[in-house]
VEXLO-250345 format. One line per 2 residues: number of its first residue (from 1); their letters; for each residue z, y, x negated of N, C-alpha, C. Coordinates in Angstrom, 2 decimals, always signed. Layout:
VEXLO-250345
NUM = A = Z Y X Z Y X Z Y X; ... .
//
This chain:
VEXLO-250345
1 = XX = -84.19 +99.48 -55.09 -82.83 +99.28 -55.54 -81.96 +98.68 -54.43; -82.08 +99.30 -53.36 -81.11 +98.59 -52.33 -81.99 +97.38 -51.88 .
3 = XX = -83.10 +97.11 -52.15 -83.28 +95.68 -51.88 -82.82 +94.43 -52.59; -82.83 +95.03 -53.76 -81.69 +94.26 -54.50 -80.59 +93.91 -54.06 .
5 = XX = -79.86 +94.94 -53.86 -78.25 +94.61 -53.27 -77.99 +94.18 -52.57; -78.88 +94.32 -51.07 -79.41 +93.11 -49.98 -79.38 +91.61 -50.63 .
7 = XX = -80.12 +91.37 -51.58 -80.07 +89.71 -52.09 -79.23 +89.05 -52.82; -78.50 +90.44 -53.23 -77.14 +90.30 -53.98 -76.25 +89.90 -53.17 .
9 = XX = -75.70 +90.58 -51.75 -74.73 +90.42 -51.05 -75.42 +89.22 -50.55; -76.90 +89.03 -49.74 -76.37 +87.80 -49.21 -76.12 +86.69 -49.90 .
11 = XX = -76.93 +86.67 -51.08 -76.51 +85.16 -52.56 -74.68 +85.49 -52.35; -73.86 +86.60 -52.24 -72.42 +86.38 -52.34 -72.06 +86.31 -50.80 .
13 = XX = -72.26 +86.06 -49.66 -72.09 +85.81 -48.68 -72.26 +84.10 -49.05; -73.69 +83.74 -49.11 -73.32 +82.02 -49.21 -72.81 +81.77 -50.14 .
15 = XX = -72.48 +82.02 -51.09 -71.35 +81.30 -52.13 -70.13 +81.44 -51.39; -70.07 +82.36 -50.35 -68.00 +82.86 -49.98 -68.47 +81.88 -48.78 .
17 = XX = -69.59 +81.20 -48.14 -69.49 +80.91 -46.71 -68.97 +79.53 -47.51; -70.00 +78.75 -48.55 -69.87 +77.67 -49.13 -68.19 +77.31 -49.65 .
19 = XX = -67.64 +77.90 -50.48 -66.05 +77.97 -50.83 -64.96 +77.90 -49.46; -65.51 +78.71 -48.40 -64.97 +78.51 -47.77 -65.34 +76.98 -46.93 .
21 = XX = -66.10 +76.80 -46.38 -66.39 +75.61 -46.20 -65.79 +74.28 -47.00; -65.71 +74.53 -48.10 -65.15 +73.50 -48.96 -63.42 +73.60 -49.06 .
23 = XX = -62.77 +74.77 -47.96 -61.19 +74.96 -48.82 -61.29 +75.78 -49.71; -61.99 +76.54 -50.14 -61.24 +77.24 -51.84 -61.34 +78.49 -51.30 .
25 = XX = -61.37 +78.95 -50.82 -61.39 +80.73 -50.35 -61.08 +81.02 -48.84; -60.73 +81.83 -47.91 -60.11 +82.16 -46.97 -61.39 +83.05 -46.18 .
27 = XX = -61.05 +83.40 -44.96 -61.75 +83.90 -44.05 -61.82 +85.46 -43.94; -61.52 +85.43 -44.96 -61.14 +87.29 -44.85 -61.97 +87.45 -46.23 .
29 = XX = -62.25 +86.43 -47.24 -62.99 +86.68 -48.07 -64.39 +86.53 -47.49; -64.49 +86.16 -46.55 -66.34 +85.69 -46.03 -66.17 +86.89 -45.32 .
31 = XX = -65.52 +87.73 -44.70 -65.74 +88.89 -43.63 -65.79 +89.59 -44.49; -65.07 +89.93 -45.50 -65.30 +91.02 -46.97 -66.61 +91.21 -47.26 .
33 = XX = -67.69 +89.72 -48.09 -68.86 +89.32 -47.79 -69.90 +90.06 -47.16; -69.14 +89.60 -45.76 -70.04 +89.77 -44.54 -70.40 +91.44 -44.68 .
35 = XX = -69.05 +92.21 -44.79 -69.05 +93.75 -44.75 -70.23 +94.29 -45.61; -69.95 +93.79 -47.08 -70.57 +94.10 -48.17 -72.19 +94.12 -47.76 .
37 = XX = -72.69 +92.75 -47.00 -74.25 +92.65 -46.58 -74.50 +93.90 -45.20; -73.38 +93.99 -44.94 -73.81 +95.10 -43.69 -74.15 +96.28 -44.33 .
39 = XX = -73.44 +96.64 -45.30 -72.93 +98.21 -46.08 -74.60 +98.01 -46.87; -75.24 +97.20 -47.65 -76.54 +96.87 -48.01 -77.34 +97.32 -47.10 .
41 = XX = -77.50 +96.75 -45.92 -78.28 +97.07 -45.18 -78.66 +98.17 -44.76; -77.21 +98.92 -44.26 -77.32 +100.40 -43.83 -77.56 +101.03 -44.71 .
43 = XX = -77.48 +101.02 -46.03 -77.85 +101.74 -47.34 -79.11 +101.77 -47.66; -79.63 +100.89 -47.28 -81.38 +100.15 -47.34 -81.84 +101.18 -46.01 .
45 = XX = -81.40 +101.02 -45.08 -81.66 +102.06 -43.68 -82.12 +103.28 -44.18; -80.79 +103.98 -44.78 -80.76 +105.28 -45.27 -81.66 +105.65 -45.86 .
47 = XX = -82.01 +104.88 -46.73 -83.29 +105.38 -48.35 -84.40 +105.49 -47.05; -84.88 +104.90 -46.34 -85.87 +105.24 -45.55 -86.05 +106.34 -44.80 .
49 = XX = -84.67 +106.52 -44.20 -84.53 +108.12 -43.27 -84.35 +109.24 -44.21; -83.60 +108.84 -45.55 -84.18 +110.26 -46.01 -85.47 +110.26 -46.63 .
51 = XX = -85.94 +109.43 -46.93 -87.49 +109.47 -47.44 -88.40 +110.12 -46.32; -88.18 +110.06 -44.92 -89.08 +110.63 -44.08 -88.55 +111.95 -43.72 .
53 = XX = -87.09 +112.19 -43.85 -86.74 +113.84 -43.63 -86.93 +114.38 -44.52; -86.93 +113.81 -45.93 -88.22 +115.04 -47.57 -89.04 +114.71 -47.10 .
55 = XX = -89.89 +113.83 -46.58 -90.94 +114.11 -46.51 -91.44 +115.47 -45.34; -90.80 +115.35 -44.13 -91.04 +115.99 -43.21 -90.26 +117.38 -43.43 .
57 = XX = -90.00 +117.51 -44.54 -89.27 +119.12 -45.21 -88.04 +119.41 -43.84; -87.43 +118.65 -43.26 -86.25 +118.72 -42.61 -85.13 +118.32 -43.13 .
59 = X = -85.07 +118.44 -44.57 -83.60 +117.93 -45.16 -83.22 +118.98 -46.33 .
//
C-alpha cells in the first residue's frame, strides 16, 4: 500500500515540477509535493519497522 503512494506522490511531484516549469503553479506548490513524497517514504519506512518489532514480539 505505501508503495503505491510512493508512485503516487512522485507522478504528483512531476506534474507540480512540470506546471511549475511552464508558469502555472508556484513554488510552494512543488515543496507541498515534495513534502507529500517525503511523508510516503517515511510511511513506507514505518510498515517495515513495525513488521520487524511484531515480528520480534517487542511491540
Amino acid at each position: 500500500m505505501a508503495e503505491k503512494s510512493i508512485e503516487q506522490a512522485e507522478e504528483n511531484l512531476r506534474v507540480n515540477c512540470d506546471c511549475y516549469g511552464n508558469g502555472l503553479s508556484t513554488n510552494t506548490e512543488v515543496l507541498d509535493a515534495e513534502n507529500l513524497r517525503t511523508i510516503s517514504q517515511f510511511n513506507h519506512s514505518n510498515e517495515f519497522f513495525d513488521a520487524a518489532l511484531t515480528e520480534s514480539g517487542n511491540w
